[in-house]
Residue, then its C-alpha position, 0 to 999 in steps of 0.5 A: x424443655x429441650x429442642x430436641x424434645x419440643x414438639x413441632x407442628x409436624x409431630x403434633x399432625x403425624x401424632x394426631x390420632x394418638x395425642x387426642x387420646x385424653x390419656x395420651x396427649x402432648x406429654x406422653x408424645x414428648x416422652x415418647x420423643x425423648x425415649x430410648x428403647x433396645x429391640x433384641x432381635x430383628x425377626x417376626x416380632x422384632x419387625x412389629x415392634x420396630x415398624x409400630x415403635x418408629x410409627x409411634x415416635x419413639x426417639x431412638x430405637x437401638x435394634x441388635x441382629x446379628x443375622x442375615x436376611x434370608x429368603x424363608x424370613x419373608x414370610x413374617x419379618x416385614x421389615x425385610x423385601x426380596x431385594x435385601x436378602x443377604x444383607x445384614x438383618x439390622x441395615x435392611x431394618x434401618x433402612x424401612x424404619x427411616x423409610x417409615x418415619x425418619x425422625x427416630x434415630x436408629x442404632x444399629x447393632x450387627x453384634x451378638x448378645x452375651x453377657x459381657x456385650x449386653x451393657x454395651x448394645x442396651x446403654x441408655x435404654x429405658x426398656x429391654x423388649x424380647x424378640x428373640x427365638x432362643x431362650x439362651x439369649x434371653x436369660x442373658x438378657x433376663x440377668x442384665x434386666x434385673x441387675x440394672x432393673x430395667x423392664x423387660x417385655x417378653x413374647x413368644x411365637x409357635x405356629x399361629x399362637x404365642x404369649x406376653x408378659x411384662x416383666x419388672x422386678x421386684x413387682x413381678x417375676x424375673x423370666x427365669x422365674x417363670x421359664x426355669x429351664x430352657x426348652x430344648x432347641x429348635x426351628x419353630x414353625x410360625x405363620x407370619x400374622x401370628x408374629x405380627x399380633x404378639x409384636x404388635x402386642x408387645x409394642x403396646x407394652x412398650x408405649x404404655x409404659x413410656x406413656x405412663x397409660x393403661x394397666x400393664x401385663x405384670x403378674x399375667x402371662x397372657x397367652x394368644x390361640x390364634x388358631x381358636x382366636x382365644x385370649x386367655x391369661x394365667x398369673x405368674x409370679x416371683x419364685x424366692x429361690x430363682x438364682x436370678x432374682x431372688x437374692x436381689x429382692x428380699 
């Protein structure tokens, strides 16, 4: 075993409560350690993720934002304070991510994400996760996911409600299977707790799969009414014909 993923005394007491889990213990936490994850947007969801990820000790988090920090952020994107509005979206996020944990290695990406960028800003991650606000981005991510066959967690907010799924051909759908076509674009309102239940959802996605623990939402879209405080889930699935993924996977 490397240094660099060796746990120390102080990783063993700031991970405590998550190593004693019987599922989870030093192993998992040494996978987190040596782990690389993309972080597709720094906004409301991309502030969950980033801030649980860091506090979960994931390795290295690669964050791309090509954003600036604006007043009307701060009502869901905690990763930002009224004194870094104007600054680039991705150097305020490294500053809280350091201040949160400051072992995990931040990679930051003030870039935009197309397709002849997206090998470049993912490199050497292990898993895509979807915080973005526009689905023109996130097929782009979508085609590079299954064509690298890389996992990709996707979610979605809309007022105080959203959705999840965790999306890995050929076992599951691609996210063109399940969304076609794109909806039509817009500003979308959004209350901020509800961004940070589905991020913090998302995050647990994420965990779990570097941790090799739980059950992941693959084949289920699960869908959150935050206004009703539901839960419920729908099944996907694959789409033969989807020109993303249904050529690769016969």
């Amino acid at each position: 075993m490397s240094d660099s993923t060796r746990l120390t005394a102080r990783d063993r007491e700031r991970y405590d409560r998550q190593i004693m889990l019987p599922e989870w213990g030093g192993e998992a936490q040494r996978a987190l350690k040596r782990s690389t994850v993309f972080i597709a947007g720094a906004g409301g969801l991309g502030s969950a993720v980033a801030l649980y990820l860091a506090a979960a000790g994931v390795g290295c988090l690669r964050v791309c934002d090509h954003g600036k920090v604006e007043l009307s952020n701060l009502n869901r994107q905690i990763l930002y304070e009224e004194r870094d509005i104007g600054k680039k979206k991705v150097i305020a996020a490294g500053d809280t991510i350091a201040r949160i944990n400051p072992e995990v290695r931040t990679v930051l990406l003030d870039r935009t994400m197309e397709d002849r960028t997206v090998p470049e800003l993912v490199a050497d991650s292990r898993v895509v996760v979807d915080c973005l606000d526009n689905f023109e981005t996130r097929y782009v991510l979508n085609r590079f996911a299954v064509c690298r066959g890389l996992p990709l967690v996707h979610a979605g907010v809309y007022g105080m409600a959203g959705q999840i799924t965790f999306l890995h051909p050929p076992r599951t759908p691609c996210l063109q299977c399940i969304f076609p076509e794109a909806p039509p674009a817009e500003v979308l309102p959004i209350v901020g707790a509800a961004a940070a239940v589905i991020g913090s959802l998302e995050a647990l996605e994420t965990l779990k799969y570097l941790t090799k623990t739980g059950t992941l939402l693959e084949n289920r879209l699960l869908v959150w009414e935050g206004d009703l405080m539901r839960f419920d889930e729908m099944s996907v699935q694959r789409d033969p014909s989807c020109p993303v993924c249904g050529g690769l996977f016969r």
